[in-house]
C-alpha positions in Angstrom: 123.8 114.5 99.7 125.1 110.8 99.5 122.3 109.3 99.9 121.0 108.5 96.5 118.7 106.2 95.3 117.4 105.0 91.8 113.6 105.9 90.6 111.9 103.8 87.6 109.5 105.4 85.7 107.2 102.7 83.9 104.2 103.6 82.0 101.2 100.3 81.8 98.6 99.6 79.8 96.3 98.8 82.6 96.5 99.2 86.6 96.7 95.3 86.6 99.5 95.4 84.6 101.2 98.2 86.9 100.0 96.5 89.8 101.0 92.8 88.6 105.0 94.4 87.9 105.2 96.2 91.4 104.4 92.9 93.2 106.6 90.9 91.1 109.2 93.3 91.4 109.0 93.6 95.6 108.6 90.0 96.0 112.0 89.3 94.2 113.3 92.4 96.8 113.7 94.4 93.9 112.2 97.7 94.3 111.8 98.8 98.1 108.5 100.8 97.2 106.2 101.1 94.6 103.6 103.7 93.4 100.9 104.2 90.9 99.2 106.7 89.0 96.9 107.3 86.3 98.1 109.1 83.2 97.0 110.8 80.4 99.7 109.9 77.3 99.9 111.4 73.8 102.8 110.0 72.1 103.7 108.7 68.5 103.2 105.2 67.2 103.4 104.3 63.4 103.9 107.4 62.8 100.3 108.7 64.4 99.4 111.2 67.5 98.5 108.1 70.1 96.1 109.9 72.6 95.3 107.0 75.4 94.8 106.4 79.5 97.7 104.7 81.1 98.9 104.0 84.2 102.6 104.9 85.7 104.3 102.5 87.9 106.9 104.0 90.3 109.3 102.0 91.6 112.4 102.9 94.2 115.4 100.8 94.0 119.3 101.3 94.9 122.0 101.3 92.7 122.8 97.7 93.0 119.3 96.3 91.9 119.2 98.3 88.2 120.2 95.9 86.3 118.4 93.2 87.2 115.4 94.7 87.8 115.5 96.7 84.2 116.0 92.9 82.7 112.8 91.6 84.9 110.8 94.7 83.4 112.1 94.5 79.9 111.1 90.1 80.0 107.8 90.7 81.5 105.9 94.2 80.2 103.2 93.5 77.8 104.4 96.3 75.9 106.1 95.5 72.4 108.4 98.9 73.6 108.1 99.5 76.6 109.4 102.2 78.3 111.7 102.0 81.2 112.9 105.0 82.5 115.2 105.7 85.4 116.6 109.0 87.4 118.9 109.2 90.7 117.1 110.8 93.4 118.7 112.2 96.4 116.8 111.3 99.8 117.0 111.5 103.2 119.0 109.5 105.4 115.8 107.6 107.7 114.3 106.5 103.6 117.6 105.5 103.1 118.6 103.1 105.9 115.0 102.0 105.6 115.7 101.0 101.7 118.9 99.5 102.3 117.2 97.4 105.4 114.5 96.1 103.0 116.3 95.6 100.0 119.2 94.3 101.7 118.1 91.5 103.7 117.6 88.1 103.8 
């Protein structure tokens, strides 16, 4: 399938925080879609089991937005590392058009 687009994967401290990104990040056209969800995260800080309630922030972009969206993430998370994951998801072609048609315009 050609039609590939780019998912972000970006754990928050708070839905505010998650909520506060995803705006920021559709407002500068961005991200075409945002989603978020409440997570349970165990993971190791200072060399401790970290056991704590976050919230994931979803965000579909294309190919051509990475960059500078990664950069807006990386200047404006609250998090000293935060994590900013991404994966190339194939999708159908209606999603698609409807991305580019977003994204893409003026």
């Amino acid at each position: 399938m050609k039609n590939k687009i780019i998912l972000f994967y970006v754990p928050c401290d708070l839905k505010k925080t998650a909520q506060n990104l995803a705006k920021k990040t559709l407002h500068a056209k961005l991200a075409a879609c945002a989603q978020i969800f409440p997570v349970q995260s165990l993971y190791l800080w200072d060399n401790k089991v970290t056991d704590t309630s976050e919230f994931v922030l979803i965000l579909k972009t294309l190919k051509s937005k990475v960059k500078p969206l990664k950069k807006l993430l990386e200047s404006i998370h609250p998090y000293e590392t935060p994590a900013i994951l991404t994966t190339v998801m194939d999708v159908n072609k209606a999603y698609y058009q409807w991305m580019m048609e977003s994204l893409e315009s003026e």
